[in-house]
C-alpha positions in Angstrom: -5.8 -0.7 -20.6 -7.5 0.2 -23.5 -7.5 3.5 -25.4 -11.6 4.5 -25.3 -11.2 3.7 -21.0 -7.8 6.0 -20.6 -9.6 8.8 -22.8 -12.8 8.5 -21.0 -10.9 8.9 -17.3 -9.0 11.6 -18.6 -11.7 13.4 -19.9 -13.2 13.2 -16.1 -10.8 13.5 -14.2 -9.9 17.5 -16.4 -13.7 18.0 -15.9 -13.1 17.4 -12.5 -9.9 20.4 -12.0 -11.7 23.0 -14.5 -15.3 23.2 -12.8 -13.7 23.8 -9.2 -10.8 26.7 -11.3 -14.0 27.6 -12.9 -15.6 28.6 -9.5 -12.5 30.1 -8.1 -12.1 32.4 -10.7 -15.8 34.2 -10.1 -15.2 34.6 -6.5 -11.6 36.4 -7.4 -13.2 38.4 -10.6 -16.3 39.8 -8.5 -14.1 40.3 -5.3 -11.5 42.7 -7.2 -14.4 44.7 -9.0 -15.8 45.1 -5.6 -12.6 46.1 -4.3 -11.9 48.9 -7.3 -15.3 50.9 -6.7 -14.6 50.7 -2.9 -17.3 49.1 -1.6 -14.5 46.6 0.3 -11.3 46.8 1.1 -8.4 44.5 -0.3 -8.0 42.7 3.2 -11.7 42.2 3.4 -11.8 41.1 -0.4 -9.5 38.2 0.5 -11.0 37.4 4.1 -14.2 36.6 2.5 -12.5 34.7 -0.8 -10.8 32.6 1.6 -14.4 31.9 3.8 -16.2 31.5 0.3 -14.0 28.9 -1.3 -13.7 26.9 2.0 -17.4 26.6 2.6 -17.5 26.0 -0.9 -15.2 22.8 -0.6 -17.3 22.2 1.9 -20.4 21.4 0.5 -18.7 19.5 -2.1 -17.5 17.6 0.0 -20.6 16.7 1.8 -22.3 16.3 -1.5 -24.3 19.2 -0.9 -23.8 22.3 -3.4 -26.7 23.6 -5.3 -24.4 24.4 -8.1 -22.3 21.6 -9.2 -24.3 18.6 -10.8 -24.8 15.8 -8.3 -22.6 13.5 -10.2 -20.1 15.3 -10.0 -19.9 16.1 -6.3 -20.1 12.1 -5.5 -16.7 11.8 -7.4 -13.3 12.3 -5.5 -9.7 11.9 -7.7 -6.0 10.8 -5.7 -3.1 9.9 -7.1 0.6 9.6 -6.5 4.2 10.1 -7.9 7.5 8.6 -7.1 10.9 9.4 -8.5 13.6 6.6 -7.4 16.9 5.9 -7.4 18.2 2.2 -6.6 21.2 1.0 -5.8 21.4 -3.1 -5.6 24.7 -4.8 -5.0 25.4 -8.0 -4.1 28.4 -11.1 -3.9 27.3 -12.9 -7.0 26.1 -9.9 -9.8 28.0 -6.7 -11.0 26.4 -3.8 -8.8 23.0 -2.2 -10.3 22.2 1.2 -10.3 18.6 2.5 -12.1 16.2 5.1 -11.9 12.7 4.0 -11.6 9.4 6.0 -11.2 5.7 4.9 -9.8 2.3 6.7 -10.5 -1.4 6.1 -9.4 -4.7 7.6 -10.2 -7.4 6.3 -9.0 -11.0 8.2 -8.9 -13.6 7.3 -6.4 -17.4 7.1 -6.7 -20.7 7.4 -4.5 -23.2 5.3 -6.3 -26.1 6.4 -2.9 -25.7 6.4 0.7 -24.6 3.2 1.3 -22.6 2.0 -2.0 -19.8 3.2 -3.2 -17.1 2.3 -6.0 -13.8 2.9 -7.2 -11.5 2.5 -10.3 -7.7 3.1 -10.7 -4.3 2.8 -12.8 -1.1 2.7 -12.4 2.4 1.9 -14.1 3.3 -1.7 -14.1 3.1 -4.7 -15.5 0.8 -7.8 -15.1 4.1 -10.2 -14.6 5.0 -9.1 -10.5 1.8 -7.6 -8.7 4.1 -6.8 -5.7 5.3 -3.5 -7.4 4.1 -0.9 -9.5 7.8 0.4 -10.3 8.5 1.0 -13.9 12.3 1.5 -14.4 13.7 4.4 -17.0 14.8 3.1 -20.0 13.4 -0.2 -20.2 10.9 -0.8 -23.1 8.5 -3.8 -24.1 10.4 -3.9 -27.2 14.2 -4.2 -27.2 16.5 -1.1 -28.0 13.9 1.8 -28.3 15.1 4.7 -26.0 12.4 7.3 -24.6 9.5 4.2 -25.3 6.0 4.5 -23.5 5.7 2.6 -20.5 3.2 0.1 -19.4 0.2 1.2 -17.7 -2.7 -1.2 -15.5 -5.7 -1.7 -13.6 -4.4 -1.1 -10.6 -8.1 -1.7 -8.9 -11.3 -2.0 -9.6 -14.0 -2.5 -6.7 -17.7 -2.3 -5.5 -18.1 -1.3 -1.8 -21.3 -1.9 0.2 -21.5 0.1 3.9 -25.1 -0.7 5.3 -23.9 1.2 8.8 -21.0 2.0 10.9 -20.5 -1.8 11.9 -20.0 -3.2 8.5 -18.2 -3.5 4.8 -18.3 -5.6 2.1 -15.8 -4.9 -0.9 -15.4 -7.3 -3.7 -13.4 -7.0 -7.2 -9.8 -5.9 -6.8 -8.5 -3.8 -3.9 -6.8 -2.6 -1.5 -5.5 -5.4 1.0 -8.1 -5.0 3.8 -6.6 -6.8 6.3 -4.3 -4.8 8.7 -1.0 -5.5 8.7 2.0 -3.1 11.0 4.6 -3.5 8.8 5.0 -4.9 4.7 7.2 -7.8 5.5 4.9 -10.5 5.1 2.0 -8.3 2.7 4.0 -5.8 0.1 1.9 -3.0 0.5 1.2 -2.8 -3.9 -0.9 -5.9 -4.0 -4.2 -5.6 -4.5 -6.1 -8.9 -4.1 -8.9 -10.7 -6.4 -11.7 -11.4 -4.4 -13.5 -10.3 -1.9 -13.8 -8.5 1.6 -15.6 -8.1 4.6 -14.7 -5.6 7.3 -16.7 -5.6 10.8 -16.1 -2.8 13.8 -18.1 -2.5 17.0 -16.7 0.3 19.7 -17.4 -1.4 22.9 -16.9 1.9 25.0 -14.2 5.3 24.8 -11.6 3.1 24.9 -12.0 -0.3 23.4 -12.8 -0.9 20.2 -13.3 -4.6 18.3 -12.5 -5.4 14.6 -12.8 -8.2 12.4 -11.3 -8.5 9.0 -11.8 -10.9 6.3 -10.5 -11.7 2.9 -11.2 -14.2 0.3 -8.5 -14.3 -2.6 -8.8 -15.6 -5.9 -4.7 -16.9 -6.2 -5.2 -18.3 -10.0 -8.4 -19.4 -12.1 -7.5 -20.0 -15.8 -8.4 -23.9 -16.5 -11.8 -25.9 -15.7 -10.9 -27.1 -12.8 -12.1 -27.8 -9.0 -8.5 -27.8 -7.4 -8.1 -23.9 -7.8 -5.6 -22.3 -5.7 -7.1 -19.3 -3.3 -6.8 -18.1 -0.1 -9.3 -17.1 2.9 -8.0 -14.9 5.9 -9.9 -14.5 9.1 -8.5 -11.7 11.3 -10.2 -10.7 14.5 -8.5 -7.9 16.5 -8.8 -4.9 18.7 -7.4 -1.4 20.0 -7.2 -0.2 23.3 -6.5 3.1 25.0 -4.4 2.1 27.8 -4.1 6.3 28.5 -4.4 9.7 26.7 -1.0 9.6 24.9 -1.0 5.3 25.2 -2.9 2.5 22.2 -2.2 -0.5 21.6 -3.7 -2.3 18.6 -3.3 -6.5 18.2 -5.0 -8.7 16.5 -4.6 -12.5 15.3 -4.8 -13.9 11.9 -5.2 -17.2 10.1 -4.7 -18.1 6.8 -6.5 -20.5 4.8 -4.8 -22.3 1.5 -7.0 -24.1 -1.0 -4.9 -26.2 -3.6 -1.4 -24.5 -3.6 0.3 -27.6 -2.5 1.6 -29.4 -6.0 0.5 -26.2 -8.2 2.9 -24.9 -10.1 4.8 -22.2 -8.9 3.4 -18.7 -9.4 5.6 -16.7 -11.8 6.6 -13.9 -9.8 8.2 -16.2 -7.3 11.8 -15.5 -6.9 12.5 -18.8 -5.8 15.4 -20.6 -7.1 16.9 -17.1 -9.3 20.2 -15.7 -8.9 21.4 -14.5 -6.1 18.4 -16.4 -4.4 19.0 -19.8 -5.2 19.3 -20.6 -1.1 15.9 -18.8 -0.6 12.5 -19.3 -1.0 9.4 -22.1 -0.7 10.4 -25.7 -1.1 9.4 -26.7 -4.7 9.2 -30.3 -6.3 10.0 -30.2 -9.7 9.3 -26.4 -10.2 5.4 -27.0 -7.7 5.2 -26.0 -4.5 5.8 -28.8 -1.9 4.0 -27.8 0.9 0.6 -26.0 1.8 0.8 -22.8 3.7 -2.1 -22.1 6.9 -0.8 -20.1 8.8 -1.4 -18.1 11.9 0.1 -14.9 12.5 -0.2 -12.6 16.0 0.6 -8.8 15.4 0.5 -6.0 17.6 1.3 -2.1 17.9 2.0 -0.1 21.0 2.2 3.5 20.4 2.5 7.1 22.0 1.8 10.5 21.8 4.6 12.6 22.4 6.5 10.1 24.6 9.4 12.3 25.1 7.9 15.6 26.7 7.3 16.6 23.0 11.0 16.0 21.8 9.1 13.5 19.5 5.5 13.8 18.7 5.0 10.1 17.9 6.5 6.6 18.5 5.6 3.1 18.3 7.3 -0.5 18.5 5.4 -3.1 16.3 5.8 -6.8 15.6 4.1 -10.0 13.7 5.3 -13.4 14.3 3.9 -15.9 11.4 4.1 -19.6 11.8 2.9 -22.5 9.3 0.3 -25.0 11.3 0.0 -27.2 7.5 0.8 -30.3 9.7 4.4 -30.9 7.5 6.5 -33.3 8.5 9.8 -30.8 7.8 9.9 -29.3 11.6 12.6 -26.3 10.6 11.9 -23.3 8.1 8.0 -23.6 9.5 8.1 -19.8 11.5 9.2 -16.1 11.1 8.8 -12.7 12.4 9.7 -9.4 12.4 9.9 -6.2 15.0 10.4 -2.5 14.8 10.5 1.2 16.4 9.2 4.1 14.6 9.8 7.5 15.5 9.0 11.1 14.9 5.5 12.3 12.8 2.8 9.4 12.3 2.6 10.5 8.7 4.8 12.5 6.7 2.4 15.0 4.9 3.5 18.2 5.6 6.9 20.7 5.1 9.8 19.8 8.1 7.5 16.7 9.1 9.6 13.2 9.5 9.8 9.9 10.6 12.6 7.1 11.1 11.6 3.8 11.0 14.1 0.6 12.0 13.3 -3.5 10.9 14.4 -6.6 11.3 12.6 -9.8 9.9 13.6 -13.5 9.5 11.4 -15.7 7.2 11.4 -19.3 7.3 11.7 -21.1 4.0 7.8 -22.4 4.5 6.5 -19.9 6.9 4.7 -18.1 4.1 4.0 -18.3 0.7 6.5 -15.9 -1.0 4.7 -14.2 -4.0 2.9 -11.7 -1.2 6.4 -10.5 0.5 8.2 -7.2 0.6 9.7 -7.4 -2.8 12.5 -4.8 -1.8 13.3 -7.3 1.1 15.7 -10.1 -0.7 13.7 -10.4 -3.9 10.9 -11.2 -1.9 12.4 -14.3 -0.7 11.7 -16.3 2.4 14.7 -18.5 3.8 16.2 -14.9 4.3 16.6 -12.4 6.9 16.6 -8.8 6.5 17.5 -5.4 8.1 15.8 -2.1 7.3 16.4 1.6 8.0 14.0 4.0 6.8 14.0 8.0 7.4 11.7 10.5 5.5 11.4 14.3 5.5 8.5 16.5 4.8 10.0 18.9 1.7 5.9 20.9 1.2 2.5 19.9 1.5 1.8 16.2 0.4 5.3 16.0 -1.1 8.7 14.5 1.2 11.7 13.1 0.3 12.8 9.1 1.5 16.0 7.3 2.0 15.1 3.5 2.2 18.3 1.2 3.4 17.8 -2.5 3.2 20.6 -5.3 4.4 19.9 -9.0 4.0 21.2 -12.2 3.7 19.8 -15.9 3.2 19.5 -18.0 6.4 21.3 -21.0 4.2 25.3 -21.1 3.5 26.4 -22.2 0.0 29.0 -21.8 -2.1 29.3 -18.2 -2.3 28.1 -18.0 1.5 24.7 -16.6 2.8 25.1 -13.9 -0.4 24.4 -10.5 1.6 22.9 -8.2 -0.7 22.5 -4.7 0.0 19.7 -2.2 -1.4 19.3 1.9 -1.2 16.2 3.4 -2.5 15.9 7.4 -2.6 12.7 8.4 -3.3 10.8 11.7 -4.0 7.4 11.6 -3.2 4.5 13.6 -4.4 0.9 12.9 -4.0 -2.9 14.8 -4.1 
């Protein structure tokens, strides 16, 4: 990203933190002076600070404060922080250990009522979109300890909202189309393209969705046969009872030109350990197309166990290629799980446990959109997971991430297990 674009954020986003400090710092100045002559007493004083500063939030929030330039109150700033530690081993390489850390900003724009846009970074590098891990102590230039690390555009988007039934997004964002679990989407990509979102809420308890994305897989030569991708994904959720919902909807994928294009870089096809894994290629191009149709659903609860656990759910997607190939095997996949304990993890002794298993295919799905934790990323693989994460603080929790998988294929070294642990700190605003 360029220098004049990272200055110019930066300079926003501090603009942003020292006009609300600003404000804080009156209220708490005036409040103590009134305090010292006695007009109000120190747990009055912070009674009304706290009231002020909320109703304050409040209308800058809603876009509404007489004090604040209008710009200003349109903008909202997020971001994120991991810390990892990763342990890989597997039958073939000498065990890997590495630290690795993730960050995000992104900031967050309303252009008028009904248009909206956003902009944001984040480590990385252009070469696997599926992760925005850097790892400590690699550098873009060999044997320079303590180097800077690479940073992107992570997204950059237009979003239209005309009313409550329907969005259009277009540019580069988040995935759109919703998904129960990251086998078959790794939840870092952010597509090329377009999207167009479409709810109706048929009464209290039914609702209808429709999701739709367009992706732009590659477009670098003057050419007709350009490889992309259109989803169609029509859904709904249901309140079976108070504490009951169940979501489900049906996807289908669309390929342009993938069959016989060359095969995307960030494919692990055909690597070490993963040389029984992955899409069939013919001399290094893919040798199939990949439509595909893929059912999901979600049945979850609220406090299922007389408030032992506040929330649970079992989830599942099954994903089958309907290309018309002639290979009959490899063609299907799936994968099911249970999650337990909080919904989110956003607050201090708040957690959640989280159990997968998968088993892709080798042409179920194209894989340069899987998990990239899960196997390299590989189809022709199967895979167990075991997550658990605790709340340490407000918007900050800790993560142990267990993965256990395996190719479907026997060589000579076997079906190469490999094993993966990921501990995580996370911290975001």
């Amino acid at each position: 990203m360029g220098t004049c674009l990272k200055r110019t954020l930066g300079a926003m986003f501090l603009f942003c933190f020292a006009v609300q400090y600003a404000f804080a710092g009156e209220i708490d100045l005036l409040l103590n002076k009134l305090v010292e002559k006695g007009v109000l007493s120190a747990g009055e004083a912070q009674a009304i600070a706290t009231e002020t500063k909320e109703q304050i939030k409040s209308e800058i929030a809603q876009a509404k404060s007489e004090t604040l330039p209008q710009w200003l109150q349109q903008v909202k700033l997020k971001g994120d922080m991991r810390l990892r530690y990763e342990w890989d081993k597997d039958k073939t390489l000498q065990d890997q250990s590495r630290a690795r850390i993730r960050a995000r900003l992104g900031v967050e724009s309303k252009i008028n009522n009904q248009l909206k846009m956003g902009v944001g970074i984040a480590t990385g590098t252009t070469g696997d979109p599926r992760s925005r891990n850097i790892t400590l102590g690699n550098s873009s230039s060999a044997n320079t300890p303590g180097s800077s690390k690479d940073i992107v555009l992570d997204y950059a988007y237009g979003q239209w909202t005309p009313n409550k039934y329907l969005s259009i997004i277009g540019g580069k964002f988040q995935n759109n189309l919703w998904q129960p679990h990251d086998v078959f989407w790794k939840g870092d990509i952010t597509p090329d393209g377009a999207g167009v979102n479409l709810a109706y809420q048929f009464n209290q308890k039914l609702n209808f969705f429709m999701n739709n994305l367009m992706f732009v897989l590659k477009n670098d030569s003057r050419t007709d046969k350009q490889p992309f991708m259109a989803a169609l994904q029509p859904g709904f959720t249901y309140a079976i009872t108070d504490t009951m919902n169940l979501k489900s909807a049906l996807t289908y994928y669309k390929f342009q030109s993938v069959k016989a294009a060359q095969k995307f870089s960030y494919s692990k096809s055909g690597s070490s350990p993963y040389l029984l894994s992955g899409n069939t290629l013919i001399g290094g191009r893919y040798a199939y197309n990949y439509d595909a149709i893929q059912p999901s659903v979600e049945l979850s609860f609220v406090e299922p166990f007389q408030g032992l656990v506040p929330y649970a759910s079992v989830f599942g997607d099954y994903i089958r290629n309907v290309s018309g190939l002639e290979n009959k095997t490899g063609l299907g996949g799936f994968d099911a799980g249970v999650k337990f304990g909080y919904e989110k993890v956003s607050d201090w002794k708040q957690w959640q446990t989280k159990l997968v298993y998968s088993k892709l295919g080798r042409d179920s799905w194209l894989d340069i959109f899987t998990d990239s934790d899960r196997y390299g990323g590989t189809t022709n693989s199967k895979a167990f997971e075991g997550v658990f994460e605790f709340g340490v603080g407000k918007n900050t929790s800790l993560a142990m991430d267990y993965y256990y998988a395996s190719s479907l294929s026997k060589g000579v070294n076997g079906r190469v297990p490999e094993q993966v642990l990921q501990l995580d700190w996370n911290m975001k605003f």
